[in-house]
Structure formats: structure tokens, C-alpha cells
C-alpha positions as CSV (number, residue, x, y, z in Angstrom):
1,X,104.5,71.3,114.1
2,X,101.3,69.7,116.0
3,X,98.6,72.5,115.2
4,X,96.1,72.9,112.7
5,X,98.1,75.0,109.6
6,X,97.1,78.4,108.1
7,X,96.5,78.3,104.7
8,X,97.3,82.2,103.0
9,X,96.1,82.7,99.4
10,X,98.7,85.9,98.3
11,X,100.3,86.4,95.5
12,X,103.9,87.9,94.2
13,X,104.2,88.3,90.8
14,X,105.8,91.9,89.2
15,X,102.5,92.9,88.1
16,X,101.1,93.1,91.5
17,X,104.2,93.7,93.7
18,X,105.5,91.8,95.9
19,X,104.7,93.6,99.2
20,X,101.5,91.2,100.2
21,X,103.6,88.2,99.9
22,X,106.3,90.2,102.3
23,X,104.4,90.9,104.7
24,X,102.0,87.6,104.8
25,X,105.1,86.4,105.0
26,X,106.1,88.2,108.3
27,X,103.1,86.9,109.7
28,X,103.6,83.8,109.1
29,X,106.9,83.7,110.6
30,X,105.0,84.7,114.0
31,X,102.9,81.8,113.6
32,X,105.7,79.7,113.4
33,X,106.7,80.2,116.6
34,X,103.4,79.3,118.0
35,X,103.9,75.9,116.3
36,X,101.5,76.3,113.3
37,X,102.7,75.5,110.1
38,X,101.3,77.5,107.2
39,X,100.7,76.8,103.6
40,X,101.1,79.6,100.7
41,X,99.0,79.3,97.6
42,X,100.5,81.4,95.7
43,X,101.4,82.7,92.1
44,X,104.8,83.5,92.3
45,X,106.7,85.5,89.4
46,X,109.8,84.5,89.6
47,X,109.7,81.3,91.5
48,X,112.7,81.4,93.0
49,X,110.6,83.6,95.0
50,X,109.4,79.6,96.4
51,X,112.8,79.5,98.1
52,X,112.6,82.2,100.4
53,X,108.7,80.8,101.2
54,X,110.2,76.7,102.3
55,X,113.3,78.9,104.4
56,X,110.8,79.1,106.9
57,X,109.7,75.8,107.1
58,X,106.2,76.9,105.2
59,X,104.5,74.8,102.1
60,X,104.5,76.4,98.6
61,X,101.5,75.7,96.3
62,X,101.6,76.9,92.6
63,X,98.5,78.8,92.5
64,X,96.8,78.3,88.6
65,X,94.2,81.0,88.4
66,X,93.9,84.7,89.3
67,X,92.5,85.7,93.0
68,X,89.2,85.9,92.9
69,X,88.1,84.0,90.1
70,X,86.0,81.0,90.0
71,X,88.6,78.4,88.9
72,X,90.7,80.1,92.0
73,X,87.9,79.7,94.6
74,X,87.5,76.0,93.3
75,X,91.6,74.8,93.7
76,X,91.2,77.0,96.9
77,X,88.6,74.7,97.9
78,X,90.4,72.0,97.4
79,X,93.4,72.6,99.4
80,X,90.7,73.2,102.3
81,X,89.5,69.8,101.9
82,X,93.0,69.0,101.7
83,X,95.0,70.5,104.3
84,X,92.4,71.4,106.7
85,X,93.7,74.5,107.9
86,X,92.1,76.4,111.1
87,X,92.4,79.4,109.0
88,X,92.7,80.5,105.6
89,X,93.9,84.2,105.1
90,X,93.5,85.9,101.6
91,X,95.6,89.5,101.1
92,X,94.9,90.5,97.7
93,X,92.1,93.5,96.5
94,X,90.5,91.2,94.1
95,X,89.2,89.0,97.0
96,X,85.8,89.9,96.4
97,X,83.2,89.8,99.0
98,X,81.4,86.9,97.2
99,X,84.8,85.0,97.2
100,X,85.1,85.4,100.9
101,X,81.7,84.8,101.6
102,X,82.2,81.4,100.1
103,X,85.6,80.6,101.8
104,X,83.6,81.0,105.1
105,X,81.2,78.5,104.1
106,X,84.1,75.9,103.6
107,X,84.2,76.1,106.9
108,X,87.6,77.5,108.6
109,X,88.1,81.0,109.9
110,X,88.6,83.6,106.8
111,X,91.3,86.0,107.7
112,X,91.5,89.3,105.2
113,X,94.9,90.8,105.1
114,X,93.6,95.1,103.6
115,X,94.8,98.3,103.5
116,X,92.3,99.5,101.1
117,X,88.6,99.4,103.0
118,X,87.1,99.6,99.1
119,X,84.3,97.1,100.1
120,X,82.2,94.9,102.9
121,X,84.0,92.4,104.2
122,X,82.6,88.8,104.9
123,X,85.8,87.6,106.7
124,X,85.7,86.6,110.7
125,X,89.4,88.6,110.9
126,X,90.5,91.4,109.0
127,X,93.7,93.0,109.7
128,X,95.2,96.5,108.4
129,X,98.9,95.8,108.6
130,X,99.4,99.9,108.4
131,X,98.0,103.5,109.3
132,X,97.0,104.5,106.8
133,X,93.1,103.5,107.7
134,X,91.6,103.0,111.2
135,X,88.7,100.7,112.5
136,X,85.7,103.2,111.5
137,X,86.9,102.8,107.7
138,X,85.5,99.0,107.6
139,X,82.1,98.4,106.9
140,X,82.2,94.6,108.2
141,X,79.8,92.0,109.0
142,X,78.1,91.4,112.9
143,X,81.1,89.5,114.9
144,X,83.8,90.5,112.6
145,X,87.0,91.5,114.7
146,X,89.1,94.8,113.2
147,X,92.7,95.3,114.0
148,X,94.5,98.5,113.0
149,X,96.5,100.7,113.8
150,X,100.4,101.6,115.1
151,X,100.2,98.1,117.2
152,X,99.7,95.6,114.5
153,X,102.1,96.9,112.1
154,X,104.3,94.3,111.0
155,X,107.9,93.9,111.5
156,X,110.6,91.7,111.0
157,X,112.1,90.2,114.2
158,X,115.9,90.5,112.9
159,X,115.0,94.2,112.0
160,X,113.4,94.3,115.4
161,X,116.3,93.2,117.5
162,X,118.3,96.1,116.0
163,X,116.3,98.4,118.0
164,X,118.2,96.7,121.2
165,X,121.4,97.9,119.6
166,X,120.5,101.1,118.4
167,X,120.1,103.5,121.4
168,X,122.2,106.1,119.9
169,X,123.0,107.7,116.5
170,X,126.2,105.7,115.1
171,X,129.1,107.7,114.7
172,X,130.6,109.7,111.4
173,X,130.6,109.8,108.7
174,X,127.4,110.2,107.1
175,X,125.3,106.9,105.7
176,X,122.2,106.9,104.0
177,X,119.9,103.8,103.5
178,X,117.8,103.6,100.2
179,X,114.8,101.0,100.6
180,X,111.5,101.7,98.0
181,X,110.6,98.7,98.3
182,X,108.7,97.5,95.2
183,X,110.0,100.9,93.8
184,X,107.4,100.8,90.4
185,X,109.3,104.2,89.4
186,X,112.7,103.4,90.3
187,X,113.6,106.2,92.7
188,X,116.3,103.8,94.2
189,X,118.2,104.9,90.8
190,X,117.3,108.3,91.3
191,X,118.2,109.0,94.8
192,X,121.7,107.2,93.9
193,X,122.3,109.9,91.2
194,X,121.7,112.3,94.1
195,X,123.8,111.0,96.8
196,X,126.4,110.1,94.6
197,X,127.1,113.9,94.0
198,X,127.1,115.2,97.9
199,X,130.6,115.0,99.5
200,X,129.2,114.7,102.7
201,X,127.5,110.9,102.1
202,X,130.3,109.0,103.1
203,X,127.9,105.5,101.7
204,X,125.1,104.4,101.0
205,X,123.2,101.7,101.4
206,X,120.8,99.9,99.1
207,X,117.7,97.3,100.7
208,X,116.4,96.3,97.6
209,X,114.3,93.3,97.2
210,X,116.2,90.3,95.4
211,X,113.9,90.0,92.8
212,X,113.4,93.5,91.3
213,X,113.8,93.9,87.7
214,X,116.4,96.5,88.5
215,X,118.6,94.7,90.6
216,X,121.1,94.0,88.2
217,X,121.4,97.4,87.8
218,X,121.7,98.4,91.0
219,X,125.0,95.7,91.1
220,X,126.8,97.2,88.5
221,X,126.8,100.7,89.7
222,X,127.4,99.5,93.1
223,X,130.5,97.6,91.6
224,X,131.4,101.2,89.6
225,X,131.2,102.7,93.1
226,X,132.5,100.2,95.4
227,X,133.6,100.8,99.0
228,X,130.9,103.6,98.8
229,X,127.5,101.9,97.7
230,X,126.8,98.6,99.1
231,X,123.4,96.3,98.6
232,X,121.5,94.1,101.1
233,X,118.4,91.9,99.5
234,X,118.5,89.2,103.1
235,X,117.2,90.7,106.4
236,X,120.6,90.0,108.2
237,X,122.2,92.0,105.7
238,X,119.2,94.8,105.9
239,X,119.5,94.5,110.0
240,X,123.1,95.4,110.0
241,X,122.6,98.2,107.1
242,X,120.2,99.7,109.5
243,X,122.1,99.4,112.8
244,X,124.8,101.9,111.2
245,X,122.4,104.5,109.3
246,X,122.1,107.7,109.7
247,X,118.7,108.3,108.0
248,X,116.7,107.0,105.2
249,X,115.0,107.7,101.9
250,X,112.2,105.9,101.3
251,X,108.6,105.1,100.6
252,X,106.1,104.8,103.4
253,X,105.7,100.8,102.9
254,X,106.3,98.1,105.6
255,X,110.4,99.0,105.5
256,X,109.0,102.6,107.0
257,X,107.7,101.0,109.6
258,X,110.6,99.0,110.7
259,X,113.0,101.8,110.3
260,X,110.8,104.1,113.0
261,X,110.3,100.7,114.9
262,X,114.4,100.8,115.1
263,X,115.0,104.6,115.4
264,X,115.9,105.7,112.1
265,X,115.1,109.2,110.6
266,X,113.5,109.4,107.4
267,X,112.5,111.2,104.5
268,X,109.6,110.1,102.4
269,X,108.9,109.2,98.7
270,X,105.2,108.3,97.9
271,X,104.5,106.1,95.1
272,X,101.4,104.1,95.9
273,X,98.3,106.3,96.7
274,X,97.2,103.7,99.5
275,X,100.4,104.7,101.2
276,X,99.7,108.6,101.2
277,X,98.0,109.1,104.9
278,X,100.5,106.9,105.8
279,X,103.7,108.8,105.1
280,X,101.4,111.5,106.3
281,X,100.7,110.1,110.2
282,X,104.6,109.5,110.0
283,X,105.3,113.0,109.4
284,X,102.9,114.3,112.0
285,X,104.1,111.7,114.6
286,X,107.8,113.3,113.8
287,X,109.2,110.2,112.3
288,X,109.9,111.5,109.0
289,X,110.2,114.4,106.7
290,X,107.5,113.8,103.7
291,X,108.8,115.2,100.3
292,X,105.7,114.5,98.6
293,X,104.6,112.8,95.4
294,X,106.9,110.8,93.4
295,X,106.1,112.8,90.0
296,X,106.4,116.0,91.7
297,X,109.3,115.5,94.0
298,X,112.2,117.1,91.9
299,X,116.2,115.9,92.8
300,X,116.9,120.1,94.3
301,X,114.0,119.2,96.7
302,X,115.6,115.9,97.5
303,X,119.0,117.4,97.5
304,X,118.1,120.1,100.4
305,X,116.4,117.8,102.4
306,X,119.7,115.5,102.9
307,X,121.5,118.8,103.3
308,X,119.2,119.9,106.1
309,X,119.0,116.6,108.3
310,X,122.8,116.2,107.7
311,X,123.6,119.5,109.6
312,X,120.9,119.3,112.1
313,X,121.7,116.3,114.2
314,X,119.3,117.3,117.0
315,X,116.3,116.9,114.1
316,X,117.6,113.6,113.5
317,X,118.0,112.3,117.0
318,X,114.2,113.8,117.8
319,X,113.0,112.0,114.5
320,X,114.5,108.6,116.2
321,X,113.2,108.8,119.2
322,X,109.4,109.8,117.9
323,X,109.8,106.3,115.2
324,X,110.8,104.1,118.3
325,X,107.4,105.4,120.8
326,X,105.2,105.2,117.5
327,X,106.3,101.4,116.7
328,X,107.1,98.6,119.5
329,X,107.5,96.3,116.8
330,X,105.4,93.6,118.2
331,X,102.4,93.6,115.7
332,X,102.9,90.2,114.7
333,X,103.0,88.8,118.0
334,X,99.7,90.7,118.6
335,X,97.9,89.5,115.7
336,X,98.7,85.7,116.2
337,X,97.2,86.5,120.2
338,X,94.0,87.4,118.3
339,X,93.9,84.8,116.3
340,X,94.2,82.1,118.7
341,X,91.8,83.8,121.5
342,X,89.0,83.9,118.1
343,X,89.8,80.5,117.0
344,X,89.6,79.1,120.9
345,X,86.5,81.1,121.0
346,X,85.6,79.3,117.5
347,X,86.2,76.1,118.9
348,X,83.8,76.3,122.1
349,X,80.8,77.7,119.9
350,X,81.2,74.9,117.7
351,X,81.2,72.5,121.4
352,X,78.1,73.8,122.2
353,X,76.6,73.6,119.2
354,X,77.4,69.9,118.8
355,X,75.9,69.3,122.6
């Protein structure tokens, strides 16, 4: 690595989720290949969670204070000093606008990582890795550059290279991918119960992420039911689990995305408000089916979905073709071109300035 680093305050802790910290993460593997190293500051709950972060050649530093506070902002300072990275990018909603007000006085381009829009931003970057908001929804400062939409979601590259493979619905028998992601309600337990007891679900297979509190769980009935449920927490595993679906059940998180960016049907769970329009654009795009709320989504209604898209295979195949035009799958690449053109363009108003 030659280039000025990227320094990303996120956290992942079981509180919070760990959905910022996946897809920061994403990012970062895109700037990798441009030859910047990058730096987490991060809380991490648990920290083996520090493992998967060094896997991709990036730095792991134990964050000691809570976003946004004062103590934060000052060890955050510190590591600017420090590293002196050409960026620093903060995804978390308690990055106030005072706290990123004074991360852009430290100097470095202040990158804002939001899917929320709750307040004005002070950041140079800020980037909606989703759909669920557009560019009008941001009240920003003058120069402040907004990316959104279906072209900067983020996806995987091994999920990404599936879509290469995928051109046409695998064969029979029926399998069924489960991925909720953080799943706060555990409907990945739920929707076993429910495909455990239709004949025609020849397997099904569990993304879960390796450190949810249910895993364990997960592992023991999957060792009850073996040969017919089968779990994948590493994105090799994930990639092949996709390449052989049928359809999905899920929640409308970054996973949605990269199973319309690969072709896969899917019906939709909601369990985060912030996701809502977003399982919503997917359903109106023909992507997926939404079932609705999680607390009014009942196992009958979950139950007749499966039956439905089981039997009607031209349903499914329309569904996969409408995921694969929404989603390219080359958001990542796309936001690392912005970045460098702003921080070239950075770099020759601070030239001028010095002349």
C-alpha cells in the first residue's frame, strides 16, 4: 500500500448491529484494490469480530468511548494526527453534526456513511448505501457531494461473481435461502419452523452472521436436520448457497440487495423501520414479494407465499430477471471513483491556495 489510508470510525457491537461495520467493510474492500489501506476505529462486541477486519489487510483500533461523544472526537483526533488519513468516514446516527463539523476542521475529507437523513450534514461526502432515501432527502452544506441510489448500493464481489454463473434458475428440487441479517427478532428461527413442515423444500439454507447470539442455535437444529438445513457465516460459503437457490426470505438489508444483484427471488420480512421504503422500491421494481411487518406477518401468510412462488416458476424467473437490471453490483467501485475525483479535486484547491 503507497496511498494516503482511510480512517472509518463504525462500530459493531450487539446493541447497535452489526450491519454498519458490514458494509464499511465492503467499502473498504473496494479501496483496497485502489491501493489504500484503511484503518477501523472501532468498538467491536465480540472481538473476534477484529479478525475478519485484519483478513483484509485493514488496521483495527479499539475504540474507548461512544460515537459522538467528546472523549470519542478527542482519541478520533488523535489517530488523525496519527495516521494521517486522506479521509476519515464515520457511519453511525450519533455522529452529530457538531462532531462532523469538527472532524472537518482536523483537516481530511469527512465521509458520512447514512441511511437516515434525520439531520444537516457537515461532511464533504455523504453516501446512502440503499434506496430507501434519494438526494432531495439531505439537507447538506454548499459543496457537499450526495450519492444515492440503485448504483451505489454495496455488494460483495464474491456474491457479485455469482451473477456470472447464475443465468438460469438451478434445477429441482426446491431450496430456500434464509439471510435476516442482524435478525433483532429472530425470524431466521421462525421461518425454519415453517419450511421445515412443507414437503416440497427439499433444503434450506441459513446466511447468518457468525456472531449472532443465536447461532448456536441455529447449529444444533441444523445438526437435528442434517442433509436438509445447512449454514454459511463466510461469503464463499454464502456465494455458493446463492448460486443454487431457488428464492429467498429475508429482510430488505444489504443481503437483499446482493441477492437481486445475483437474480434471486425474494420475499420480504421488515424489521428495521429505516428499511421499509426499501423492501418497498424492491417490491415495485418486481424483485420481491413484501409480506409486511415483522409483528404482523403471521407463519399462514408466510406459509402461502412459499406455496405460491414454488408453483409459479414464471413469477420467479420474472422476479430474477427485474433484481439483476435494478442492481449491477458495482456501487463500491463507483463510490471509491468519487472519492478519488473529490480528493484530486481536494488536492488542487489546496495547490492554489498555497501559490
Amino acid at each position: 500500500m503507497t496511498r494516503e489510508p482511510v480512517l472509518m470510525r463504525v462500530d459493531g457491537t450487539r446493541a447497535m448491529g452489526w450491519e454498519h461495520l458490514a458494509r464499511t467493510m465492503v467499502f473498504a474492500s473496494a479501496l483496497q484494490r485502489r491501493r489504500r489501506p484503511c484503518h477501523f476505529l472501532s468498538d467491536l462486541q465480540p472481538t473476534i469480530l477484529a479478525g475478519q477486519i485484519k483478513r483484509g489487510d485493514n488496521q483495527w483500533i479499539p475504540a474507548e468511548h461512544p460515537v459522538g461523544t467528546p472523549e470519542d472526537l478527542e482519541q478520533l483526533a488523535r489517530e488523525v494526527h496519527r495516521i494521517k488519513p486522506a479521509a476519515v468516514l464515520v457511519d453511525s446516527p450519533h455522529g452529530t453534526p457538531e462532531y462532523l463539523a469538527e472532524l472537518a476542521n482536523l483537516g481530511p475529507m469527512v465521509i458520512s456513511f447514512d441511511h437516515q437523513a434525520e439531520y444537516r450534514f457537515a461532511s464533504q461526502l455523504i453516501v446512502h448505501p440503499a434506496m430507501n432515501k434519494s438526494v432531495a432527502d439531505y439537507d447538506v452544506c454548499p459543496g457537499t457531494q450526495v450519492l444515492a441510489g440503485k448504483r451505489y448500493t454495496l455488494v460483495r464481489p464474491g456474491i457479485r461473481r455469482v451473477r456470472l454463473v447464475r443465468g438460469q434458475e438451478p434445477q429441482l428440487p426446491i431450496r430456500v435461502v434464509v439471510g435476516f441479517g442482524d435478525d433483532p427478532h429472530n425470524w431466521t428461527g421462525r421461518a425454519l419452523d415453517i419450511l421445515l413442515g412443507m414437503n416440497d423444500v427439499a433444503r434450506v439454507d441459513i446466511l447468518a452472521r457468525s456472531v449472532h447470539p443465536e447461532l448456536p442455535q441455529w447449529q444444533k437444529l441444523a445438526e437435528t436436520h442434517k442433509g436438509r438445513i445447512t449454514i454459511a457465516t463466510e461469503t464463499a460459503e454464502m456465494a455458493k448457497r446463492i448460486s443454487r437457490c431457488h428464492f429467498a426470505l429475508c429482510d430488505a438489508n444489504q443481503w437483499a440487495y446482493e441477492l437481486a444483484c445475483v437474480g434471486v427471488p425474494m420475499l420480504l420480512i421488515v424489521q428495521d423501520e429505516a428499511q421499509w421504503r426499501a423492501a418497498e422500491m424492491l417490491e415495485e421494481e418486481g424483485a420481491a414479494t413484501l409480506l409486511g411487518w415483522h409483528e404482523s406477518v403471521n407463519p399462514k401468510t408466510v406459509r402461502m407465499a412459499v406455496e405460491n412462488l414454488i408453483e409459479d416458476q414464471s413469477e420467479r424467473r420474472m422476479m430474477a430477471r427485474c433484481g439483476r437490471l435494478l442492481i449491477d453490483g458495482r456501487g463500491p467501485d463507483r463510490l471509491v471513483n468519487a472519492l478519488e475525483i473529490m480528493l484530486q479535486a481536494q488536492r488542487r484547491t489546496v495547490r492554489r491556495e498555497a501559490a
